[in-house]
N, C-alpha and C positions, 0 to 999 in steps of 0.2 A: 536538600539540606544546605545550608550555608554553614561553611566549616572554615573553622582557624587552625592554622599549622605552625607552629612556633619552632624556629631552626634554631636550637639552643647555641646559645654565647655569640659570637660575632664581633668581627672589628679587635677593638682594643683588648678583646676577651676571648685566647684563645681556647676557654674549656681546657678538658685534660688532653693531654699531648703524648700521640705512645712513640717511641723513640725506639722500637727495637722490631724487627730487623730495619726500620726507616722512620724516618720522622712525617707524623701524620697528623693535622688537628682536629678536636671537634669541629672546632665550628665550619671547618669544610667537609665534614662527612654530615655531620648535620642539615646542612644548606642543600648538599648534593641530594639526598634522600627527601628532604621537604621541598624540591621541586619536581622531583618523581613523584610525590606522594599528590603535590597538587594536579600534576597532569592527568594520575590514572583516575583522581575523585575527579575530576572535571569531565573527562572520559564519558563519566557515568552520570553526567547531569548536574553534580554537585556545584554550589558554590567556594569558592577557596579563599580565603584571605589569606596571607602571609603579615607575620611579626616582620620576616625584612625578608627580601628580596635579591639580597648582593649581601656584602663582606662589611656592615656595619655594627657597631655597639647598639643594644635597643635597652635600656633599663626593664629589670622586671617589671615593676610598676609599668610601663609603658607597653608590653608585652599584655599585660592583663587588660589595659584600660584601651586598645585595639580590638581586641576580643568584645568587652564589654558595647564600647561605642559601635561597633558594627553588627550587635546583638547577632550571633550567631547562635547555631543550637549547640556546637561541640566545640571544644577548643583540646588538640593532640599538641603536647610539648615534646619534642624529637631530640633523645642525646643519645653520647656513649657514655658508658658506664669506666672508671677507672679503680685501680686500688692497687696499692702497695705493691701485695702478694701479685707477681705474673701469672700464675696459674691462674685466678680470678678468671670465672668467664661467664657466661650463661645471660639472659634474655628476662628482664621484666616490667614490669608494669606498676607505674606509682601514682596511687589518688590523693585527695584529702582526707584526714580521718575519719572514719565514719559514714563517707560518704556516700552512700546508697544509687545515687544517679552515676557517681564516676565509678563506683565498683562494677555497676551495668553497664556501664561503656568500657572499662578494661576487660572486664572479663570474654567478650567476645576477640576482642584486638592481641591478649597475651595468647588465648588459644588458637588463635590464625598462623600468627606468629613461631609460635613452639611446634607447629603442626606443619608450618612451610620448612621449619628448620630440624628436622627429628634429633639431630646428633648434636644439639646445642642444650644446655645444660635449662631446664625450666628452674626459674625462680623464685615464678608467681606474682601475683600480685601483693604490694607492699605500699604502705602507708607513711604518708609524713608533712610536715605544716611549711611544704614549700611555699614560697607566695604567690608563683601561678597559677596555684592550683585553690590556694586560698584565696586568692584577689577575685578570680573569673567569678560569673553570674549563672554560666552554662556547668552541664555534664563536664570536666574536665581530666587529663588523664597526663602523665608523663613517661614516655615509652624509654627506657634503656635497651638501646639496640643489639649493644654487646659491650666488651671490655676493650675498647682500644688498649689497655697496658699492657694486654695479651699479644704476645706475638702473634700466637696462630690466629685471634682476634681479629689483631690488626690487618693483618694479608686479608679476611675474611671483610672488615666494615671498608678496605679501601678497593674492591673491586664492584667494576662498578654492577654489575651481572647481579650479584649480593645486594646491595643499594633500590635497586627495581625491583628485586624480590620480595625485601620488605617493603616498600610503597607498595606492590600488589596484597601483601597479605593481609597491613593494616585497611585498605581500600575493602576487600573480601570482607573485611570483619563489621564495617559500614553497613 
């Protein structure tokens, strides 16, 4: 298959930023995990495109229309989840509304995922009119990894042990 992996925010956009017990950004746990993720799918024969590659801005719009232009079959968008509340934690999976090909393609990737991590809180799968997921042409999917605002989270999405873990589980669910 030829696959797009989208390492949310980038550059001038650090995503959510968790600050307790260290300061961490998305967009480098993001990057860090979707180039694990493109090595174990390559691994396995896959094709990989990457939204970016290094420590860049990439507009959603531009994010979708890489995807598009390189007609791939799957497009996975890779972040962390943040909120308010610290306690916030747990693992899910976000399609477009209704979407019957991206609900078939989260639905293997949330349960790989909750099943690599048993003590992490399951979410499920959840729906919303992001525009990468609205813009793309293919199956597409948007994974929250965990809660960066979460301390124990945090210590969890910045090792890197963790990071390869889930690259291996979304891969497994391929």
């Amino acid at each position: 298959m030829k696959i797009c992996i989208d390492p949310g925010h980038g550059g001038t956009d650090p995503g959510a930023i968790g600050k307790d017990p260290f300061v961490l950004n998305e967009k480098d746990v993001t990057l860090s995990i979707s180039l694990l993720l493109k090595t174990e799918l390559e691994d396995k024969g896959h094709t990989v495109v990457l939204t970016r590659d290094k420590d860049v801005a990439v507009s959603l719009s531009n994010r979708a229309k890489i995807a598009n232009q390189n007609n791939v079959d799957i497009f996975i968008s890779i972040h962390c989840n943040s909120s308010e509340n610290k306690d916030a934690e747990g693992i899910e999976t976000w399609i477009f509304p209704n979407s019957t090909v991206g609900k078939k393609l989260a639905e293997p990737v949330q349960n790989s995922l909750v099943t690599a991590f048993p003590n992490h809180k399951k979410r499920g799968i959840r729906e919303d009119n992001f525009q990468v997921l609205r813009e793309t042409n293919m199956p597409a999917i948007l994974v929250e990894c965990e809660f960066i605002s979460n301390p124990t989270q945090l210590k969890f999405l910045s090792d890197k042990d963790n990071q390869e873990k889930i690259a291996k589980a979304i891969t497994s669910a391929i």
